[in-house]
Backbone as CSV, one residue per row, in Angstrom:
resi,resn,N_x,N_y,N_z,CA_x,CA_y,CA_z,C_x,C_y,C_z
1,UNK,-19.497,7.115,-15.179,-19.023,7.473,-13.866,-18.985,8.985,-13.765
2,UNK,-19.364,9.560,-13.036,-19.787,10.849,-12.515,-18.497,11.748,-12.172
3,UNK,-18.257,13.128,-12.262,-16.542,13.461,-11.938,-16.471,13.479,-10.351
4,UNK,-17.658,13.464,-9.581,-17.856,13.325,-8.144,-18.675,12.466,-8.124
5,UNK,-18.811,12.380,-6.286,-19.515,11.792,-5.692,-20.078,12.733,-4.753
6,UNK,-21.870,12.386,-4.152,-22.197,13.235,-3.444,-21.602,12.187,-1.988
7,UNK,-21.628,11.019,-1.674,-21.461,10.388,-0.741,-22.833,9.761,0.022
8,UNK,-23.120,9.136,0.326,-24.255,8.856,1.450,-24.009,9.423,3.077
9,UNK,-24.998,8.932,3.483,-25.085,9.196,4.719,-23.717,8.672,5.650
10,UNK,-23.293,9.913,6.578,-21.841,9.567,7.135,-20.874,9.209,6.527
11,UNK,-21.063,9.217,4.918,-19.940,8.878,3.816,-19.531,9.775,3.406
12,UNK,-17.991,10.447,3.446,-17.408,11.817,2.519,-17.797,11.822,1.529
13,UNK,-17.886,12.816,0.657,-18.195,13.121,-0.673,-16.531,12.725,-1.407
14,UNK,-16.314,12.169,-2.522,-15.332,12.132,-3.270,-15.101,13.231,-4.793
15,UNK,-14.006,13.605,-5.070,-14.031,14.155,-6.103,-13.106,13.286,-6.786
16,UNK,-13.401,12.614,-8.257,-12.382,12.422,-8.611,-11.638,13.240,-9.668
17,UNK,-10.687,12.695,-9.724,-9.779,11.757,-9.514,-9.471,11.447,-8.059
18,UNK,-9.210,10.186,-6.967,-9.400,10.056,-5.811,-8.068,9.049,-5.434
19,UNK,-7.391,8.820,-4.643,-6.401,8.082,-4.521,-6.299,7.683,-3.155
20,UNK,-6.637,6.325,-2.771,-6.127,5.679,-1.732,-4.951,4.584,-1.245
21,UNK,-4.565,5.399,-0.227,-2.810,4.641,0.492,-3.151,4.222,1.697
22,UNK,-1.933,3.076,1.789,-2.455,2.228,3.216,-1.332,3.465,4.013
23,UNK,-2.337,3.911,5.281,-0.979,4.533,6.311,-0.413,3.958,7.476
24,UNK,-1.157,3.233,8.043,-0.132,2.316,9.088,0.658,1.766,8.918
25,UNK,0.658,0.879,7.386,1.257,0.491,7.153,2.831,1.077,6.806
26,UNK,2.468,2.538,6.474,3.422,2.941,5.395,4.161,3.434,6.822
27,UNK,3.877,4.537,7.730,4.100,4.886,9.114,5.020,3.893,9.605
28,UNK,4.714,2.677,9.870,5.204,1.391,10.450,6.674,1.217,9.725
29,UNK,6.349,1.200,8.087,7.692,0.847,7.185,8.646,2.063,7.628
30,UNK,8.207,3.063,7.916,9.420,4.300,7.732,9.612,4.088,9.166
31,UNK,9.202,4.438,10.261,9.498,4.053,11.804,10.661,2.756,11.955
32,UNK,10.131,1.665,11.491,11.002,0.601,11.589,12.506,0.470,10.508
33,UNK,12.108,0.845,9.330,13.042,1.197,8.626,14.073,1.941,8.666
34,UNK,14.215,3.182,9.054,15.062,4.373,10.076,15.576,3.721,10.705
35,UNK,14.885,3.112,11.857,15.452,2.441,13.194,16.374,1.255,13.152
36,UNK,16.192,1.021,12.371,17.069,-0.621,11.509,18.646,0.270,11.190
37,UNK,17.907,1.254,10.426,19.290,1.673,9.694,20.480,2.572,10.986
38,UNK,19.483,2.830,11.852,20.465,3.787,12.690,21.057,2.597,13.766
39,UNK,20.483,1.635,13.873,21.420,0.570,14.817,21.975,-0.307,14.078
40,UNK,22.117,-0.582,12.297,23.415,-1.143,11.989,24.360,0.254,11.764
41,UNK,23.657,1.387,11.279,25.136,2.101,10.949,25.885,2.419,12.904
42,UNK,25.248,2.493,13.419,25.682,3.009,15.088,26.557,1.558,14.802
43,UNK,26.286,0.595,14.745,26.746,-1.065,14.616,27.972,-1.247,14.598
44,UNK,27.920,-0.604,13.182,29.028,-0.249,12.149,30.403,0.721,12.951
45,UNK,30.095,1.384,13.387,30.609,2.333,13.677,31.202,2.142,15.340
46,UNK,30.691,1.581,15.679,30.898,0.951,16.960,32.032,-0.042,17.026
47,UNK,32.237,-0.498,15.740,33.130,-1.717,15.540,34.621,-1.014,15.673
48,UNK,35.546,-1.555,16.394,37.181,-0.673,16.084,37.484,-0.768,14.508
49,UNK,38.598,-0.296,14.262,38.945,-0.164,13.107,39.496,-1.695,12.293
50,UNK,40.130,-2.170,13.010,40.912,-4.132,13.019,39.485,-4.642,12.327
51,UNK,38.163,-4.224,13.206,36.793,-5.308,13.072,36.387,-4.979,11.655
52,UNK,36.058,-3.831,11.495,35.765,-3.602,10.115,36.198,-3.755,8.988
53,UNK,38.089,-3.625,9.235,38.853,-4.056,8.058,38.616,-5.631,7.853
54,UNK,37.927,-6.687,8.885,38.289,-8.016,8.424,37.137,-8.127,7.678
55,UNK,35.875,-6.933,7.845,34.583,-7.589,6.753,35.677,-7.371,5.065
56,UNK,34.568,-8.801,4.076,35.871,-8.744,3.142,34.739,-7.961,1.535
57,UNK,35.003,-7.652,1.130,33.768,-6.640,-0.011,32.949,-7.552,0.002
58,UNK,32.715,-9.167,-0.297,31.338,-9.917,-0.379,30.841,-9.572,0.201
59,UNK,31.270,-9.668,1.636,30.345,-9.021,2.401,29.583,-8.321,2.882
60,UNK,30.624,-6.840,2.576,30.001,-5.671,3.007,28.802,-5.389,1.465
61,UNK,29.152,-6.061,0.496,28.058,-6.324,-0.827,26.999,-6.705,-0.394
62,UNK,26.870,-8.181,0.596,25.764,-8.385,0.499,25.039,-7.893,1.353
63,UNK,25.456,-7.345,2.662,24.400,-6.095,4.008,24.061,-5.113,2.829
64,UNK,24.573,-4.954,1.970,24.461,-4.001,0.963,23.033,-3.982,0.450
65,UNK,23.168,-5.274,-0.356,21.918,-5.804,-1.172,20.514,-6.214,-0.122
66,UNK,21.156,-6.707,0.694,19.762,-7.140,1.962,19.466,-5.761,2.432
67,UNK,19.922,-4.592,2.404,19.611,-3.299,2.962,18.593,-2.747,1.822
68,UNK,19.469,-3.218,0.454,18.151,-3.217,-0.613,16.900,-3.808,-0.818
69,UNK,17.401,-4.785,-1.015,16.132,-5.746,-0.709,15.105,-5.203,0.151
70,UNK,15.297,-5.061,1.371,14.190,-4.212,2.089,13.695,-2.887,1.532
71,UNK,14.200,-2.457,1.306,13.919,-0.777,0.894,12.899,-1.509,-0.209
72,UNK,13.310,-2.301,-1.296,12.707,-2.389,-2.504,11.330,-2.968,-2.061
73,UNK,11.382,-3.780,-0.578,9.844,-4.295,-0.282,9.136,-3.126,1.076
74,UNK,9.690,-2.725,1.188,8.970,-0.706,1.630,8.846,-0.060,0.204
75,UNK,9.570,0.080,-0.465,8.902,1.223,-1.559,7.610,0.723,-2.474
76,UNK,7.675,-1.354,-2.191,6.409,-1.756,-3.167,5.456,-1.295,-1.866
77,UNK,4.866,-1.550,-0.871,4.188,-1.235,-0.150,3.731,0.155,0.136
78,UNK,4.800,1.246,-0.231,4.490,2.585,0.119,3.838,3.078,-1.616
79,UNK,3.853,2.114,-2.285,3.775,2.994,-3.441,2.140,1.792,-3.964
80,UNK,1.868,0.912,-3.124,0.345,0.338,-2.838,-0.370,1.605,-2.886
81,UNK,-1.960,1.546,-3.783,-3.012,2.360,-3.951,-4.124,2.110,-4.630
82,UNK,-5.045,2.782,-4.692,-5.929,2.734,-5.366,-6.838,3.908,-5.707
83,UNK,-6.694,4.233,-7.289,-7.329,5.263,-7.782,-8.881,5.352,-8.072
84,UNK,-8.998,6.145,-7.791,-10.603,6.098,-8.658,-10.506,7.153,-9.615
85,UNK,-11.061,7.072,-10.903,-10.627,7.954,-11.805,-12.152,7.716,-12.596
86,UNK,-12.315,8.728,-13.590,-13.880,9.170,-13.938,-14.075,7.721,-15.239
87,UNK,-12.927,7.190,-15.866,-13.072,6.190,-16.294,-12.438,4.603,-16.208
88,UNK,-11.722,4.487,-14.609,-11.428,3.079,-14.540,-11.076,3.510,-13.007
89,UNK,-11.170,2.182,-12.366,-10.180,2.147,-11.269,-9.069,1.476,-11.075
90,UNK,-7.861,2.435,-10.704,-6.523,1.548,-10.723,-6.159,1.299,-9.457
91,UNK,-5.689,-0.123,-9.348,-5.066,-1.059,-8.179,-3.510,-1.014,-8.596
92,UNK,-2.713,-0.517,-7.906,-1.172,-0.916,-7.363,-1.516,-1.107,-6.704
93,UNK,-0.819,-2.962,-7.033,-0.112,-3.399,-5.898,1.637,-4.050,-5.612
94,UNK,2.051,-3.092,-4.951,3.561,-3.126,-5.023,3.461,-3.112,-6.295
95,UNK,4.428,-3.790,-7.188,4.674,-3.322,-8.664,3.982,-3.734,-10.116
96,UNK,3.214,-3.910,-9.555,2.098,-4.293,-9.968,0.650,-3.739,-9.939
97,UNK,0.696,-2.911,-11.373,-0.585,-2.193,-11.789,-1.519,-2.529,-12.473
98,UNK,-2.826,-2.354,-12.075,-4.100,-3.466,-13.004,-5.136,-2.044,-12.966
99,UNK,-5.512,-1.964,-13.992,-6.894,-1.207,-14.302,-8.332,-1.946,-14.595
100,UNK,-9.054,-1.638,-13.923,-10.465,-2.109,-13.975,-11.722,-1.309,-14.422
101,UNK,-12.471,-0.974,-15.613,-13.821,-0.748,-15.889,-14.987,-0.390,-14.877
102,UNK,-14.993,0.643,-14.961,-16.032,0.169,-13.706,-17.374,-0.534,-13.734
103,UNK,-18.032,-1.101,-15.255,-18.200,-1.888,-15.238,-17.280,-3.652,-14.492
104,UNK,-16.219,-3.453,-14.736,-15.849,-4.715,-14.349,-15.766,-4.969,-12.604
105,UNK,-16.019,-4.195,-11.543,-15.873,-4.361,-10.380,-17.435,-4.363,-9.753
106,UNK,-17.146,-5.686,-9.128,-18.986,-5.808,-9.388,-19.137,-5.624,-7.553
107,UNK,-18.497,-5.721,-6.738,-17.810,-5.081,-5.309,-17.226,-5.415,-4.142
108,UNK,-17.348,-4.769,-3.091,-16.183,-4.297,-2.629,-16.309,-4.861,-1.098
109,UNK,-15.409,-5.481,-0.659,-15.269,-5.783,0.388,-14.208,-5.904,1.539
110,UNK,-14.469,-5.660,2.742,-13.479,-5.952,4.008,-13.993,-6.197,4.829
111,UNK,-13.973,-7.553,5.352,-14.446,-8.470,5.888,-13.655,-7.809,7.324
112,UNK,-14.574,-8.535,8.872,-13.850,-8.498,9.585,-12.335,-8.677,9.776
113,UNK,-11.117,-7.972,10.250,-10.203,-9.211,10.235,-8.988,-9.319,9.260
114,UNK,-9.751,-9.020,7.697,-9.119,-8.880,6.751,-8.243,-7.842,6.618
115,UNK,-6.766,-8.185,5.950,-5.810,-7.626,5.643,-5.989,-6.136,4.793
116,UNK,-6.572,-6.589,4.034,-6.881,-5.455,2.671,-8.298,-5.757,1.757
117,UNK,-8.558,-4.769,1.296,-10.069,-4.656,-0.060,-9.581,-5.954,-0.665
118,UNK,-10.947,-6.359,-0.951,-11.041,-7.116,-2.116,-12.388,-6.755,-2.989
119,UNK,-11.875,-7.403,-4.515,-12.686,-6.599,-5.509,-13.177,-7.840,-6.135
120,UNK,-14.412,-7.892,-5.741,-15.524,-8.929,-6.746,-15.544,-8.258,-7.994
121,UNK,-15.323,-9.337,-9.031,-15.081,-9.159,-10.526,-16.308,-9.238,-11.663
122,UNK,-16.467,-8.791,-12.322,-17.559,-9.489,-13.036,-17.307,-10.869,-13.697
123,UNK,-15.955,-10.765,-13.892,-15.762,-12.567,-14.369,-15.786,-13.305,-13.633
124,UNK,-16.456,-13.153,-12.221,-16.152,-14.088,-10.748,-15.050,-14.686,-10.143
125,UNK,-13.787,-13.534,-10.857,-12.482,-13.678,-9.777,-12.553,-12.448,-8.939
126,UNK,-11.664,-12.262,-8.031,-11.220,-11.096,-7.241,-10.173,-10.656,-7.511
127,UNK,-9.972,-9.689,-6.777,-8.457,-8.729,-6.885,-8.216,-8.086,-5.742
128,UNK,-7.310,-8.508,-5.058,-6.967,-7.704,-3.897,-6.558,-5.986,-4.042
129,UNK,-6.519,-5.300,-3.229,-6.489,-4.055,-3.371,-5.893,-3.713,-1.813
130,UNK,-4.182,-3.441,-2.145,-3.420,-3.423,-1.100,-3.150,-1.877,-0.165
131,UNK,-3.720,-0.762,-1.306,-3.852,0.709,-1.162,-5.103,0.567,0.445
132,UNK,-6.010,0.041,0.233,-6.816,-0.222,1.644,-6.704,-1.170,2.227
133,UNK,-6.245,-0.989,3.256,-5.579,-1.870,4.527,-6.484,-1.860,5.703
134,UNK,-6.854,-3.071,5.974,-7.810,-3.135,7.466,-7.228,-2.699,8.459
135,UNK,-5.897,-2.855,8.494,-5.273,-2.351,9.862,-5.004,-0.593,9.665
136,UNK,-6.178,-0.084,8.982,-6.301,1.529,9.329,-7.392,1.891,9.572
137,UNK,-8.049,0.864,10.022,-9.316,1.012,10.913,-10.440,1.666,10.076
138,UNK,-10.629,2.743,10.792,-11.915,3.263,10.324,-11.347,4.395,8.868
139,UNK,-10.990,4.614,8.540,-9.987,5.281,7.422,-10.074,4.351,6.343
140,UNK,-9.685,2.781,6.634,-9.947,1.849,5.525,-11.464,1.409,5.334
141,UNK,-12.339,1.458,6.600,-14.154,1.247,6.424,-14.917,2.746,5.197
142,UNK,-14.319,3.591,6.023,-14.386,5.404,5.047,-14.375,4.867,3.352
143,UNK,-12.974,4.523,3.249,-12.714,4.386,1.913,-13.922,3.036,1.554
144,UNK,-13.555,2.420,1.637,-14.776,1.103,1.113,-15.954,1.700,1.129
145,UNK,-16.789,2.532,1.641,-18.349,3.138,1.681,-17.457,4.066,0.228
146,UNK,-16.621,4.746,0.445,-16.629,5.643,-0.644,-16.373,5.324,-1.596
147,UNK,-16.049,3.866,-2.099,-15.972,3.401,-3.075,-17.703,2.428,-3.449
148,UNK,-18.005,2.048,-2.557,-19.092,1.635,-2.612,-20.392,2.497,-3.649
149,UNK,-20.099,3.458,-3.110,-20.754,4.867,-3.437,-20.440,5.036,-4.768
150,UNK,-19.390,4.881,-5.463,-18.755,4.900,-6.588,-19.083,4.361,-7.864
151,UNK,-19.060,3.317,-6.978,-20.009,1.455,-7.647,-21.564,2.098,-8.107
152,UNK,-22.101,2.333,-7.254,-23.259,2.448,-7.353,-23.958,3.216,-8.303
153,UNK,-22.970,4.572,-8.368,-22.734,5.414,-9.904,-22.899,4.978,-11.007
């Protein structure tokens, strides 16, 4: 594998080491996430003093943990990627990291429609690849040619 790429036609050139993130997605998590948090704490706060004293600690534990819980499924999503590196390519997804040969990725696809990359294997399984997200349009088509390009190396 080459430390660049020249790119093809209408395809960026890559240098690696190269790293791709889904951004609508991630945009979407922090927009909605904020907004969640500022209308329970406004919520919160809105309540008289009588209302709040009757929540009893289970409780206020578990808005606690469900406030976690989310965060923990935004930070697997924001921390989704995919490297290209001069000797493997790495897939996070959410917490979950897999390295691939570049022999072993035999290629690359996003189908109309489709959620995210998928990676034809040489053992004839796949691997999703959550770092490229269809719903970033032409940004996620970019990356797939530039990985394509990669492949081809």
């Amino acid at each position: 594998m080459p430390a660049g790429s020249e790119g093809g036609p209408g395809v960026p050139a890559v240098t690696l080491p190269h790293t791709w993130r889904p951004f609508g997605a991630r945009i979407a998590g922090i927009v909605f996430g904020v907004a969640l948090l500022v209308v329970c704490v406004f919520a919160w706060f809105s309540f008289d003093a009588e209302t709040r004293a009757k929540f009893t600690f289970f409780q206020r534990s578990t808005l606690v943990f469900l406030g976690l819980l989310g965060f923990a499924a935004w930070y697997a999503l924001v921390r989704s990627r995919v490297v290209a590196t001069d000797r493997c390519l790495v897939v996070v997804n959410g917490y979950r990291r897999r390295e691939y040969d570049w022999a072993e990725v035999v290629a690359v696809h996003l189908p109309p429609g489709a959620p995210w990359v998928t990676l034809d294997l040489s053992d004839g399984t796949t691997a999703s690849a959550l770092g490229i997200q269809g719903s970033d349009g032409e940004r996620a088509h970019t990356a797939v040619r530039q990985l394509r390009v990669l492949l081809d190396h």
